[in-house]
C-alpha positions in Angstrom: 0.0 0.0 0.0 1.2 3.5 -1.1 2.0 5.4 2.1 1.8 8.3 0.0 -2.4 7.9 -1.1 -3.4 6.9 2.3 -2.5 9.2 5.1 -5.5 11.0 6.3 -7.2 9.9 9.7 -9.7 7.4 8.3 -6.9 5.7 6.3 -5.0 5.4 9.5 -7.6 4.0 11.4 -8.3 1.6 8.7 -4.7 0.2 8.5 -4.8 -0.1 12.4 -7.4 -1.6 12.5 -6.3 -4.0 9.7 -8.5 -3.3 7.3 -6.3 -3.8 4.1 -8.3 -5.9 1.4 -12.3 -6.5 0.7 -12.0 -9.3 3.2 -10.9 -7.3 6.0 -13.1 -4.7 5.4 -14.6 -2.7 8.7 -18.4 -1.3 9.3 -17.7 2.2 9.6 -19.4 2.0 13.3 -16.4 0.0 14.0 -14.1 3.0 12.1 -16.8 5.4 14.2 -16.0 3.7 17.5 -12.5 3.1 17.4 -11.8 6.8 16.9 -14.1 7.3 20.1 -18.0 8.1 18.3 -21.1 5.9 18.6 -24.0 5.6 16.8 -25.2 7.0 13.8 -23.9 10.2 14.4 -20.3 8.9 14.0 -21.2 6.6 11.3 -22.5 10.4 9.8 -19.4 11.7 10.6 -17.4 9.0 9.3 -19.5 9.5 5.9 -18.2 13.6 6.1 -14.5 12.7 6.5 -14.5 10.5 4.0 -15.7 12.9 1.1 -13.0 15.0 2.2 -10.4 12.3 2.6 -10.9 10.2 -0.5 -10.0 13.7 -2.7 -6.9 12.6 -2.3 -6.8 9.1 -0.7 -8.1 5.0 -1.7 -10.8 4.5 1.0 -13.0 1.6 -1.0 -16.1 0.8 0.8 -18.1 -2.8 -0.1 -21.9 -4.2 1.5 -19.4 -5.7 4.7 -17.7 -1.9 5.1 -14.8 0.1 4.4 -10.8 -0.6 3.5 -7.9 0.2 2.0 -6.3 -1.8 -1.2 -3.8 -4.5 -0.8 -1.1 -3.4 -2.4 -0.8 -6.5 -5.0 -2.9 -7.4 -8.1 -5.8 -8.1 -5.9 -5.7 -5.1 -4.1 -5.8 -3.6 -7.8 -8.8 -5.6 -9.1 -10.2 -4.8 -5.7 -10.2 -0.8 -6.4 -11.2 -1.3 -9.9 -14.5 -3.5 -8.9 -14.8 -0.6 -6.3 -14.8 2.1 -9.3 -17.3 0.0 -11.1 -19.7 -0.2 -8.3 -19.5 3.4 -8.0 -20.3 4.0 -11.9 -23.0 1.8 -12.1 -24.8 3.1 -8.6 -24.0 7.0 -10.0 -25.4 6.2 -13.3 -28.5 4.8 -11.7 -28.9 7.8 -9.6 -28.7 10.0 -12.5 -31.5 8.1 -14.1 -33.6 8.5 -11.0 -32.9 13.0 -11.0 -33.5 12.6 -14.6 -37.3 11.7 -14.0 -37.5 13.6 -11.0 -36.4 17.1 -13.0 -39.5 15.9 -15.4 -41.6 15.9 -13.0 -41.1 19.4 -11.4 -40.3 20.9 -14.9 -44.1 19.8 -15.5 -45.2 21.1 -12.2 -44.0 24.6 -13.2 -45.4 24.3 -16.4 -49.0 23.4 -14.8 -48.3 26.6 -11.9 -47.7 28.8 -15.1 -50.6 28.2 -16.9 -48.6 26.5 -19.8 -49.7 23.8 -21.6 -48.0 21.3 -23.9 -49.3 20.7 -27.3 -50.6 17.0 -26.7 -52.5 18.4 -23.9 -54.4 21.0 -25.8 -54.7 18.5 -28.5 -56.4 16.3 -26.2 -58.6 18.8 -24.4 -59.9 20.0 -28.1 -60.7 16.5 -29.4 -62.9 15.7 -25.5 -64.5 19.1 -26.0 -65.8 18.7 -30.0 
């Protein structure tokens, strides 16, 4: 492992705690408690340092928790099924604010008094 892409304070306490590799991974309550926070409000906190840590840090998360790569070909397939993961979820998400800005585009539309063509077309064909 790079010494040099892994020094912040989650890192740190990810290494101590031996978290180096998918299989090692650590529930961030574990990363929350051993750096002296419970609950969900160090989970949350947890969450914050690690948008500002992984700027410039590997900090791979998976469904068992969080770690650092091994620093071997695993390690490397490790951080590129992590990048994948993170594609395919951000891709999704995009898909979901895609319909959601449809919807409230619409909404303004209705609050303005617009209307699209196929509505009027369909409101003139009921009315004759």
């Amino acid at each position: 492992m790079s010494e040099k892409t892994n020094e912040g304070l989650i890192a740190g306490t990810l290494a101590a705690l031996g978290a180096v590799g998918r299989h090692n991974s650590a529930p961030r309550l574990t990363v929350a408690r051993s750096l002296g926070m419970d609950g969900r409000d160090g989970e949350r906190t947890i969450s914050r340092l690690l948008e500002i840590e992984r700027k410039d840090s590997v900090i791979c998360s998976c469904g068992r928790g969080l770690f650092l790569p091994e620093d071997s070909p695993e390690g490397d397939r490790e951080v590129a099924a992590y990048i994948a993961e993170v594609a395919r979820k951000g891709a999704g998400s995009f898909k979901s604010i895609r319909g959601a800005k449809k919807y409230l585009a619409q909404r303004e539309r209705e609050r303005s008094g617009q209307v699209n063509i196929t509505e009027a077309t369909d409101v003139k064909k009921r009315d004759n």
